[in-house]
C-alpha positions as CSV (number, residue, x, y, z in Angstrom):
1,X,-5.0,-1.7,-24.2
2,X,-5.0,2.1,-25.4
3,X,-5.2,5.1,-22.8
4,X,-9.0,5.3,-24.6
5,X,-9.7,1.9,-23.9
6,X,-8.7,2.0,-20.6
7,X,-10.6,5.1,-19.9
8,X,-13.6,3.7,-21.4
9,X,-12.9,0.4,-18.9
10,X,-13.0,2.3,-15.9
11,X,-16.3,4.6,-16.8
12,X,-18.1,1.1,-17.1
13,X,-16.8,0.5,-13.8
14,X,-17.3,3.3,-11.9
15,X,-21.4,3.1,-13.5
16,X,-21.4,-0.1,-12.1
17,X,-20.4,0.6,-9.1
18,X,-20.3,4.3,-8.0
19,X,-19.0,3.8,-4.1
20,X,-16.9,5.6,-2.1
21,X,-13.3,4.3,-3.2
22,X,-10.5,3.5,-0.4
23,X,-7.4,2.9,-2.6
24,X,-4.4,0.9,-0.7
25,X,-1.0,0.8,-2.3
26,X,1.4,-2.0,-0.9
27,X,4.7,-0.7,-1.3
28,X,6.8,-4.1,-0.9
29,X,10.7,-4.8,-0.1
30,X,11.8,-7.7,-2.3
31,X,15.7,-6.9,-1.7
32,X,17.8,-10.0,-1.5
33,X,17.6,-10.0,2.3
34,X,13.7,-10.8,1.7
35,X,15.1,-14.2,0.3
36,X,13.4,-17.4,1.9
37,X,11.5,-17.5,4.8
38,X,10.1,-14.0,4.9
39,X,9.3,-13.6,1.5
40,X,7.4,-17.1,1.5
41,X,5.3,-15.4,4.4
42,X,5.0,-12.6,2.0
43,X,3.2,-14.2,0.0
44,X,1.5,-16.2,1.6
45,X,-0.6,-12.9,3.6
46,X,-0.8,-11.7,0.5
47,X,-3.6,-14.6,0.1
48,X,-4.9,-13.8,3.1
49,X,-5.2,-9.7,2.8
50,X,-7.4,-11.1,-0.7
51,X,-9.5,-13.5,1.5
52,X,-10.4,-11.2,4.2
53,X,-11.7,-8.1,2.5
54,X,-14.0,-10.4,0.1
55,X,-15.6,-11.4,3.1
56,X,-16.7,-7.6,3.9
57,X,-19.4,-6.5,1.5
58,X,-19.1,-3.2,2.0
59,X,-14.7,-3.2,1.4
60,X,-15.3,-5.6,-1.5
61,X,-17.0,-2.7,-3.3
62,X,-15.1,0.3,-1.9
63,X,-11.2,-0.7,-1.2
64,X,-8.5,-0.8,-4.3
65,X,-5.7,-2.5,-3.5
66,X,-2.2,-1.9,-5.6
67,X,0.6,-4.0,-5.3
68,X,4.3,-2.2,-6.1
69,X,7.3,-4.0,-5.4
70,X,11.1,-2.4,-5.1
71,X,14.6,-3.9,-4.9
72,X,16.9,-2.9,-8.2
73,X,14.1,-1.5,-10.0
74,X,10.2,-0.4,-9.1
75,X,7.6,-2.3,-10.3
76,X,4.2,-2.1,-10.8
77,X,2.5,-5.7,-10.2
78,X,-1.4,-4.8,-9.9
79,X,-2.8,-1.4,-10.7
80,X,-5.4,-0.9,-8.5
81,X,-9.0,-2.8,-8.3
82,X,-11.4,-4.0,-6.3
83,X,-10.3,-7.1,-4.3
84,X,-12.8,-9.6,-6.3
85,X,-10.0,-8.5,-9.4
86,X,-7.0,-8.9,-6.9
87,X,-4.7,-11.4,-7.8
88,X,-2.0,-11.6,-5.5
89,X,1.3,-11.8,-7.1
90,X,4.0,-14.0,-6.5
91,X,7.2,-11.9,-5.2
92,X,10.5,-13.0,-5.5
93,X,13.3,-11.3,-3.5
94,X,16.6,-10.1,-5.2
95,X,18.8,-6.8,-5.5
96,X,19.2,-3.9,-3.9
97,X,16.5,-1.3,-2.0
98,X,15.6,1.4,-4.0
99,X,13.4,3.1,-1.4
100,X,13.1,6.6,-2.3
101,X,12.0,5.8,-5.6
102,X,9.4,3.5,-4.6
103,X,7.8,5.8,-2.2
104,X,7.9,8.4,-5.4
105,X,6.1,5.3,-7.2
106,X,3.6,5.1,-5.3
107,X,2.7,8.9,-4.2
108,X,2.4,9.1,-7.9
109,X,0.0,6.2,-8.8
110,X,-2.2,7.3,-5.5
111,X,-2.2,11.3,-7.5
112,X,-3.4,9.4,-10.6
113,X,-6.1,7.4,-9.4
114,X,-7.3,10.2,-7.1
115,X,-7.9,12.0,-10.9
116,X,-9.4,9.1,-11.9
117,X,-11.8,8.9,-9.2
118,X,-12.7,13.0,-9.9
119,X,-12.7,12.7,-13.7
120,X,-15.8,10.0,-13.3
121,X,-17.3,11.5,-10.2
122,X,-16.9,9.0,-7.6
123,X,-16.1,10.2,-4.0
124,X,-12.9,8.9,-2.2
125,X,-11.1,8.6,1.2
126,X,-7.9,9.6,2.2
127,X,-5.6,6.5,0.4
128,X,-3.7,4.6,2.0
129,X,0.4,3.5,1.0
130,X,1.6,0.9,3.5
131,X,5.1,-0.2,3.4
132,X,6.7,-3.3,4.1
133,X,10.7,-3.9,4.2
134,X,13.3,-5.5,6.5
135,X,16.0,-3.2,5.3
136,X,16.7,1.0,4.8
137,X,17.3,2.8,1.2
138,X,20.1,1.0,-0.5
139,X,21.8,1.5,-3.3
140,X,20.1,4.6,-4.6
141,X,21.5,8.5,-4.5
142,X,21.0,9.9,-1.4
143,X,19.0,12.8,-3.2
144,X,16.2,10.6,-4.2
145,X,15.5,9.5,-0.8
146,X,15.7,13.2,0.4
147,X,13.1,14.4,-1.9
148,X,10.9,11.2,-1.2
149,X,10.8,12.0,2.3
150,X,10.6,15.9,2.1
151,X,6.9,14.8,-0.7
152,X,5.5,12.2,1.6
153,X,5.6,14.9,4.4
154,X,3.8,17.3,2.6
155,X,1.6,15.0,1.6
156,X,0.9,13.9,5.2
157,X,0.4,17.5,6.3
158,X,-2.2,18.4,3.6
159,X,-3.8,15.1,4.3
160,X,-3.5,13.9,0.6
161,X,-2.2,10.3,1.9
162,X,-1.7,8.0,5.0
163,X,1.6,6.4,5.2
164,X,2.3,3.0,7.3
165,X,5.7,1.9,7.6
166,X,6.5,-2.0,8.6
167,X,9.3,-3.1,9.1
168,X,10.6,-6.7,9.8
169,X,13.4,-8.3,11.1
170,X,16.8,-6.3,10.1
171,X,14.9,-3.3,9.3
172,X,16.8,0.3,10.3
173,X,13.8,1.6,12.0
174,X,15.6,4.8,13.0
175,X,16.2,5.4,9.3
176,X,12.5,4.5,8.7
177,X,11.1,6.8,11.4
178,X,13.4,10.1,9.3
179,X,11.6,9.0,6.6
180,X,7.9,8.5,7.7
181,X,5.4,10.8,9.7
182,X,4.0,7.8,11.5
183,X,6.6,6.4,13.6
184,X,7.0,2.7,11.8
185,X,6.1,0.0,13.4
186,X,8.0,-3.7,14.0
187,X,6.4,-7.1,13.3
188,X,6.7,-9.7,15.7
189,X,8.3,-11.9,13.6
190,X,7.1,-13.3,10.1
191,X,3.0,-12.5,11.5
192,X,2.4,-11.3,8.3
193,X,-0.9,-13.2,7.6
194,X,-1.7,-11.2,11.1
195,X,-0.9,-7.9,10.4
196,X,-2.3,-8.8,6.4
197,X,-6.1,-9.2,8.5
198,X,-5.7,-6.4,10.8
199,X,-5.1,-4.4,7.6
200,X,-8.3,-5.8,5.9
201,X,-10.3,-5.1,8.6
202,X,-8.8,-1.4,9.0
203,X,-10.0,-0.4,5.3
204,X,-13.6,-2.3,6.5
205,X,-13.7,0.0,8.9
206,X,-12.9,3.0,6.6
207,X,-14.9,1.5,4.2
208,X,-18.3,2.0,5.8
209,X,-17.1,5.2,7.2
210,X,-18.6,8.8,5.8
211,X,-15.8,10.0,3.6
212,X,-14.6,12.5,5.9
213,X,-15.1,10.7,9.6
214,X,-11.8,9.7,11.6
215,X,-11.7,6.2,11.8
216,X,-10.4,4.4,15.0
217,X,-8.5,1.5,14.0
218,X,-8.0,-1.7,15.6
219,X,-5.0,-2.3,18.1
220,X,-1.8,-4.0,15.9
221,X,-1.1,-7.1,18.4
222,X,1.1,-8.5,15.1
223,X,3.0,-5.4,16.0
224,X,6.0,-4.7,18.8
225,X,5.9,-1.6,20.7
């Protein structure tokens, strides 16, 4: 498909439906230490995060959900859409953890759709990047994991973004915490179906929100404290 085409694509789209968008990157760890069980658990809240916002009228026409996965390389599996045009990949853990430039990754595609989203009109809230890994940045130039930290904070502070951190078992949450504004949290285990509903219900919640309202979010009890 051209850039035209595209373009074209997502004017229909926005005619169709001119809601409020709430655009949610997933920013997930599929290093080799993923391998097995959690990735399998991955995957399958992945399904789940799909299933519970199509229950929600109001999300299924308001939250964009983007899926980018990082281990040796940063990639793109679903641009963002509504979750009726979600398909939930199927990740597959290898490689390294290169952190910093996912978090570069996705600050960008969140800047991009945000233009989108202006160019055709269509009012937004702030979007949300929520990150998943059990490990720390690996295998990447320190440098890069400087400047993604030192963006994501100024993004934070002009309230451009909201960014989660998760991590799971393994996961260097010191590291995480110099790297985030949000202290990260830990999952209890492999609850990621859990934390994958509390997360659909959140963006229901700032779904049928006014644009600019503070949303109180439901306790985390996949999370430890």
């Amino acid at each position: 498909m051209t850039s035209d085409e595209q373009r074209l694509e997502e004017a229909v789209e926005f005619a169709e439906n001119p809601e409020p968008r709430c655009a949610c990157a997933l920013l997930l760890d599929t290093s080799a230490s993923m391998q097995g069980e959690p990735i399998q658990a991955l995957n399958a809240g992945l399904m789940t995060f799909r299933e519970s916002l199509l229950k929600d009228p109001m999300a299924k026409r308001r939250v964009e959900v983007a899926v980018i996965a990082f281990d040796n390389e940063i990639r793109v599996l679903q641009d963002f859409v509504t979750p009726d045009r979600f398909e939930p990949p199927r990740l597959a853990a290898q490689g390294q953890t290169w952190m910093g430039a996912a978090i570069q990754k996705a600050l960008d595609m969140i800047e991009a759709r945000k233009a989108e989203y202006r160019a055709n009109g269509v009012a937004y809230y702030r979007p949300w990047v929520f990150m998943i890994t059990d490990g720390e940045p690996q295998g990447e130039p320190e440098g890069v994991v400087r400047r993604a930290a030192e963006r994501l904070k100024r993004e934070e502070a002009e309230k451009r973004v909201a960014f989660f951190a998760v991590g799971v078992e393994g996961a260097n949450m010191e590291r995480l915490s110099e790297l985030t504004v949000r202290a990260p949290v830990k999952l209890k285990g492999l609850n990621f179906s859990e934390m994958f509903v509390w997360l659909s219900r959140s963006m229901e919640r700032v779904a049928q929100s006014r644009t600019d309202e503070q949303v109180a979010l439901p306790p985390p009890g996949w999370a430890e404290v």
